[in-house]
C-alpha positions, 0 to 999 in steps of 0.5 A: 500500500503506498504510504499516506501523506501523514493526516493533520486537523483542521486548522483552528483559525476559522470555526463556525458558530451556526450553519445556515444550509438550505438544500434542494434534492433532486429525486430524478437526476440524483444531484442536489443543489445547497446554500451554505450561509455559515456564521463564523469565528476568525480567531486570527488574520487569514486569507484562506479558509480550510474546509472538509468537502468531498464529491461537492462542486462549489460554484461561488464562496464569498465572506462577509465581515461582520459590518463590512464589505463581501469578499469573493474568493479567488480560488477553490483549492480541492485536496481529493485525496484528504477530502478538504477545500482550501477557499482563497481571498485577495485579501486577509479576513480579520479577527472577529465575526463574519458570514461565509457564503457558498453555493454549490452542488453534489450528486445523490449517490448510491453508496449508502452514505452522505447524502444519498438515494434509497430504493423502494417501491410506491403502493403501485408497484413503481420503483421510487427513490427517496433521499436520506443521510448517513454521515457517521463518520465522516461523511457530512462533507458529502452533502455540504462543505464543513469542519466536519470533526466531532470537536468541532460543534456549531447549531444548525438551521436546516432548510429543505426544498423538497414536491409538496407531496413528500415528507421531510425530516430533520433532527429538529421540528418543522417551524414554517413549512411555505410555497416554493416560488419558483415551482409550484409543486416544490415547498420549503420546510424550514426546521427549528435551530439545533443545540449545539452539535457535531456534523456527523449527527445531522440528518435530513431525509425526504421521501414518503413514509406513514408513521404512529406517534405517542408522548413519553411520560416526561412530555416528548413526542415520539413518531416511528415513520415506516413505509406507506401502509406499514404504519402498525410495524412501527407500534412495537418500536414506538413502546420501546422508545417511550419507555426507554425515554423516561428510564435513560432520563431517569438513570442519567439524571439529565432530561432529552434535551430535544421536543421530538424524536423520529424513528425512521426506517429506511430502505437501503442502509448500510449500518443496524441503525445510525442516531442521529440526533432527533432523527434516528435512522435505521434498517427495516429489520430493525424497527419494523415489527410485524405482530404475526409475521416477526420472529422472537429474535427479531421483536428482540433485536429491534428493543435492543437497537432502539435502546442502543440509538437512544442512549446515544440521545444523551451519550454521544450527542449531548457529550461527544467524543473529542476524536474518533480515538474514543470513537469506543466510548461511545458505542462501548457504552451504548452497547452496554447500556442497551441491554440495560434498558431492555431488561428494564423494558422486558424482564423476561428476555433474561438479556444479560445472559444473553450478552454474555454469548452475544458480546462478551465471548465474541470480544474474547475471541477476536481478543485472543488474535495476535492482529487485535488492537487496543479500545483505544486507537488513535486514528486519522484518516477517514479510511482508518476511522470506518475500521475502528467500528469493529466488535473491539469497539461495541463488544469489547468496550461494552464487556469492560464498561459491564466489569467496570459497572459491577467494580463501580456499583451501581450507585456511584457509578450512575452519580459519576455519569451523571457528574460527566454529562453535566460536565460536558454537555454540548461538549467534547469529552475523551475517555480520561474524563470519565474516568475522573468522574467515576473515581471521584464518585466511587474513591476507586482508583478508576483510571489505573484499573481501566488504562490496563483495559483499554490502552493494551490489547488483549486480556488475560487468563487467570490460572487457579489453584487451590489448597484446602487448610482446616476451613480455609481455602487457600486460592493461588492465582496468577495471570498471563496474557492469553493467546490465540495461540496459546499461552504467552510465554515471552519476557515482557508479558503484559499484566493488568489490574484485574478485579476477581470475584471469588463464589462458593457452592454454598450460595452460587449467586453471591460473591462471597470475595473480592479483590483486585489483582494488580500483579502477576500472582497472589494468594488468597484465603476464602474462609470458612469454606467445607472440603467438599465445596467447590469454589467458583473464580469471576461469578456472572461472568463479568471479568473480562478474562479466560480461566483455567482451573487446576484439574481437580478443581474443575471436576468439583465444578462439572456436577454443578453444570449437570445438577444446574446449581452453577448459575446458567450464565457461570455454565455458559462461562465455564464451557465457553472457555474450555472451548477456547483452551481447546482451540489454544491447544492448551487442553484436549478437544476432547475434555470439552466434548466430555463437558458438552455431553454434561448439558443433556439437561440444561434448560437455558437458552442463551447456554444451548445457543453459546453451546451450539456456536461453539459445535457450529465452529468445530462442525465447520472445522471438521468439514475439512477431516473424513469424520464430518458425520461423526460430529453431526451425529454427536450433534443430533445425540446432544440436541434430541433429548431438548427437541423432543422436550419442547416438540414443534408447537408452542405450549400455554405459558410458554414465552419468549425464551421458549420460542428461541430455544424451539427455534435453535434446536430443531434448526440444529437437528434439521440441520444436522441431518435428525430424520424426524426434524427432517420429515416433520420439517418437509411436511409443515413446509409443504403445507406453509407453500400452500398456505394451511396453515402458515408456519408461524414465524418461529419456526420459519427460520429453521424449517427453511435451513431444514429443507434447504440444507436437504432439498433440490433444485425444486426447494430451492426455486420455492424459496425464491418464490417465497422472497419474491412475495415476501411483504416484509424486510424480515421475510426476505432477509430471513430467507436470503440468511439460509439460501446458502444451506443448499449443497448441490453445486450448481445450485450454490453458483445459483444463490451466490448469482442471487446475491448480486441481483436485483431481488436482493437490497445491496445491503443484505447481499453480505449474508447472502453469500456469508451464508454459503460460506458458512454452510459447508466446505464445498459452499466456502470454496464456491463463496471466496471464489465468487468474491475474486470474481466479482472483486471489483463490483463488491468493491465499488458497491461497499467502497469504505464501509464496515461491510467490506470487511464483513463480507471478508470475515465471513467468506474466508474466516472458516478456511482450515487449509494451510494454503488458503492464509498464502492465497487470502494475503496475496489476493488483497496485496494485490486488491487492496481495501483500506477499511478492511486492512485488520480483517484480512489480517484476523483472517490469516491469523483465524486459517492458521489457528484452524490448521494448527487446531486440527493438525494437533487434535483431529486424531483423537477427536475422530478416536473419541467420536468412534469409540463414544458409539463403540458396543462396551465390551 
């Protein structure tokens, strides 16, 4: 990669106070024109002035001093390559107040991002575009010159000029709406004033949308926009955020500082969901539920969203982040206290077991890579911005704001925020001073425990052994920075100041110890502990660390997994890292299948759906080894017992877990090749095509992979038919996830065709063909060999973004062949992608592990597989 001119700031002799933008769309052509009016601030003497701009055309600039003559600017200077404009004057602006015109024009594009066009169709069946934003993180400058770096901050006044018959939003309500003189099917809506704020959270859109409203109980008004005629899908989303209103104003102790907010669903969108201040936006999926045909995951998935964009209200919007750097901060804390909020809303979704499995081990294992980075890293340019927004960032950052929560308390750690946002709002703040706040709050050294977590990558694991002397027992516990690859043995081995909690079998729930580890090993006494009581290290799982226990330790604690006394969370804990020791090559694979046959009788979810992952990961490995049939057969003795328990059909009283739990075991056994699943499976599909009667939405996902995985080319035109009529978003990306499932090989080259057409939203093309790597051996050759092929058009379609390298993730990662990491290299040394640097590189690493992993394991895996069948003799 040719070496980049090193990334500077803006200069600081010229800020704006207020944006005055008045932007005109056009919906046929794909252009805009914009008026700038910007209130400025020159702090010293200059003859030019140094903006962000990209993709913009200026057609005229002037500055008028406060008082004084208009000066024209004499020349437009564009640097392309670091996306800024330098406007030069004849003459020196002075010091001192003044107004900075400028006309201009730019193009809608269709890169998801700046301002840009999304797809969809009108009532009629007509294909009709609508005009929206997405300027996080740096993308503002692709609608209007600006300074467009979160620190920072002016008000804007917004106007648009939009046909009569569209609706038009922004972050603020609308305060006169009139004619448009010169075109009688044009109006202009003008918007209130915005608090102070950064660029990158302003948004506009225009289109056509219906929408459901409601008050929050502290006054504010709160709309979900939906597509026309699917105003009832926004009814869930709309209880969540009236609900969720009151309880962050209530846990911050800050009220939300605007009149309204809108939700809004959109089209053709990149992200999950972006929060823009007073506008959020977000995919279908992620706001649109349907009462009879969303899933439970999605109802979910929907009330975490809503939560995560919410929070940002206050964290994020009202305090910014001074650089991208504590980019982490920002999301780290949403994505914790989104399942906060959730648990607030809907207790029965035990979400915080949940986020063990979806967060917490996800950070872990990307974590353990030699090519993982610090929470903390400190960026430039724009290209190295859009890979910061990677699960170190969200997961990561939200798994060490849990630990710090839990270190903290509750109490103290809500009466530091609070001090923070009150501290900073409307201001910029870095991840320093929440530290102050929390340490001052709490009297805990915040700030050193912390650095150890978000300066350094990595975490550690805790090796435990243990001693029993008269009623005591005596813990000796030391850390090392975990591996991947295994143990790190080196001389400057990393340490951190790690906060331990200690449990017994006495009561499982509570801790009963806790101390801080501040060096590498130390000795602790739990007293008043009998002999035949097992002792259990980091409680809730909460610790940000891997443990491994002294032999005889960890068989005093598997009879908690099986007799259920280990709370599910400490099951999943337990059984997640002996999965990873394995893969480390620190314990056999065997022990940990040996483990997994202890969860005949679990009960939990979020365990079986943790427990499942981990057999999903070892399935894929074992794809590259003559015994595949083996671990589906393992798969199918594990998952039967659970299957027949809960059977097809919902019972009364059943809830929320109970539907994902019915849907991820009959998916593991259809999947699996279990022939009742696969029978029962066919003929509720048969009926589901011909409508007596419809599958419920529950079942959908795994009845689909189910015939799919063991269906022909029959099955797989039906499915097709089936995303054609699909109504909802939901629908189609529930099928596009599982298309991949088929096995015949001209049938995968028929999905992956599939994947770039028409039918499938640009966004979701990325699980499509995600989905055919990830569903066998011959699927991962097809899938990486089609991204080669179609590099260029991926490329272009995604240029920057995050799902550049989600695609890359999710077509090579599952390689297991010591060629492939040569040929993944290769390919992107000589197709380079920026934003996506780090990711080939975890997945180089990720195809070593693999080959590492099975070179030292298969023979005894595929020994204890046979043998597990073999007659006793």
């Amino acid at each position: 990669m040719p070496e980049r001119r090193p990334f500077v700031r803006l200069p600081t002799d010229v800020y704006p106070v207020n944006y005055g933008l008045c932007l005109k769309p056009d919906l046929i052509d794909f252009t805009f024109e914009g008026k700038l009016e910007a209130l400025v601030e020159v702090t010293q003497a200059t003859n030019q002035i140094v903006m962000n701009c990209a993709d913009i055309d200026i057609i005229t600039a002037s500055f008028v001093p406060q008082g004084g003559e208009e000066i024209n600017a004499t020349g437009f200077n564009y640097q392309n390559e670091d996306e800024k404009v330098t406007l030069s004057f004849p003459s020196a602006l002075q010091k001192g107040s003044g107004t900075l015109k400028i006309d201009f024009v730019g193009e809608l594009n269709d890169k998801m991002k700046g301002f840009y066009r999304s797809k969809y169709s009108s009532a009629a069946g007509e294909v009709r575009y609508a005009a929206v934003t997405q300027f996080e993180a740096t993308d503002a400058r692709r609608a209007f010159p600006c300074w467009d770096e979160p620190a920072i901050k002016a008000t804007f006044d917004i106007a648009l000029i939009v046909p009569k018959d569209r609706v038009a939003l922004s972050n603020m309500n609308v305060i006169d709406r009139k004619p448009y003189p010169e075109d009688e099917d044009l109006v202009e809506m003008k918007f209130a004033t915005t608090p102070i704020m950064s660029t990158y959270l302003v948004a506009f859109v225009i289109g056509e949308y219906d929408f459901v409203e409601s008050q929050s109980s502290d006054g504010i008004t709160v709309r979900v926009y939906t597509p026309v005629g699917k105003a009832e899908q926004g009814r869930f989303a709309l209880e969540v955020a009236t609900k969720t209103l009151p309880f962050y104003k209530d846990y911050f102790n800050v009220p939300y500082p605007l009149p309204k907010i809108d939700l809004i669903a959109i089209a053709d969108f990149a992200a999950g969901a972006m929060e823009n201040w007073g506008l959020v936006t977000y995919r279908e999926t992620a706001l649109l539920i349907d009462a009879k045909d969303s899933c439970s995951s999605s109802r979910q998935w929907v009330a975490l969203v809503v939560g995560h964009e919410l929070a940002h209200q206050w964290f994020g919007n009202l305090v910014t982040m001074e650089w991208w750097t504590h980019l982490w901060l920002n999301e780290g804390f949403a994505s914790w206290i989104e399942y906060l909020c959730v648990d607030h809303c809907f207790p029965e979704y035990d979400i915080w077991t949940q986020f063990v499995s979806a967060d917490y081990t996800r950070a872990l294992d990307l974590d353990a890579l030699d090519s993982s980075h610090p929470i903390e890293v400190n960026v430039g340019h724009p290209s190295e911005v859009d890979e910061i927004f990677d699960a170190i960032s969200y997961s990561k950052g939200a798994s060490v704001i849990r630990m710090l929560h839990n270190y903290t308390g509750d109490e103290d750690f809500r009466k530091g925020m609070n001090a923070y946002l009150l501290k900073f709002q409307h201001k910029n703040a870095s991840t320093e001073d929440l530290w102050d706040c929390l340490e001052q709050a709490s009297g805990k050294p915040i700030a050193a425990v912390m650095s150890s977590w978000t300066k350094q990558m990595g975490f550690p694991i805790i090796e435990v052994e243990e001693e029993q002397q008269g009623d005591d027992r005596i813990l000796k516990i030391s850390q090392k920075k975990f591996c991947a690859s295994g143990p790190h043995n080196g001389e400057d081995c990393p340490s951190w100041m790690v906060p331990v909690s200690i449990c017994t079998s006495e009561d499982p729930k509570c801790t009963k110890l806790k101390v801080l580890l501040d060096r590498p090993e130390t000795t602790i006494t739990v007293s008043g502990v009998a002999p035949d009581q097992w002792v259990k290290i980091n409680p809730g799982t909460v610790g940000f660390y891997r443990i491994q226990y002294s032999t005889s330790m960890l068989e005093s604690l598997l009879p908690g997994v099986r007799d259920l006394s280990l709370q599910p969370v400490d099951r999943l804990g337990l059984q997640n890292d002996l999965f990873s020791l394995s893969r480390a090559g620190m314990i056999s694979t065997v022990e940990v299948l040996k483990l997994m046959e202890a969860f005949v009788n679990e009960p939990n979810y979020t365990v079986w759906s943790d427990l499942s992952c981990n057999l999903g990961v070892l399935s894929s490995l074992l794809s590259h080894t003559d015994f595949h049939e083996e671990i589906q057969e393992f798969i199918r003795d594990l998952f039967t017992p659970i299957g027949l328990e809960l059977g097809w059909d919902c019972k009364p009283g059943e809830g929320h877990l109970d539907a994902l739990l019915r849907s991820l075991v009959l998916g593991k056994l259809g999947k699996a090749g279990h022939k009742p699943t696969l029978e029962e499976a066919r003929r509720r599909f048969r009926d589901h095509v011909e409508g007596k009667p419809v599958l419920p939405a529950d079942l959908r996902s795994p009845v689909y992979l189910t015939v799919l995985k063991h269906g022909d080319s029959a099955t797989l035109d039906t499915m097709l038919k089936l995303h054609k009529l699909a109504d909802m978003q939901e629908e189609k990306n529930r099928i596009e996830r599982v298309l991949g499932a088929i096995s015949a090989p001209d049938l995968i080259q028929k999905v992956l065709s599939f994947a770039l057409s028409e039918d499938v939203r640009p966004q979701d093309t990325v699980s499509v063909i995600g989905g055919v790597a990830g569903s066998s051996k011959q699927g991962r050759k097809a899938a990486w060999k089609f991204v080669k092929d179609n590099w260029e058009e991926l490329y272009n379609r995604y240029q920057g973004g995050f799902l550049i390298s989600r695609l890359i993730k999710l077509t090579v990662d599952g390689f297991a062949v010591d060629k492939m990491a040569a040929e993944v290299k290769s390919f992107f040394e000589s197709h380079p992608a920026p934003s996506a640097e780090r990711t080939v590189q975890q997945c180089c690493e990720n195809i070593n592990l693999n080959v590492a992993w099975l070179k030292r394991d298969a023979d005894d895996i595929s020994q204890y597989l046979l043998q597990r069948k073999a007659p006793p003799v």
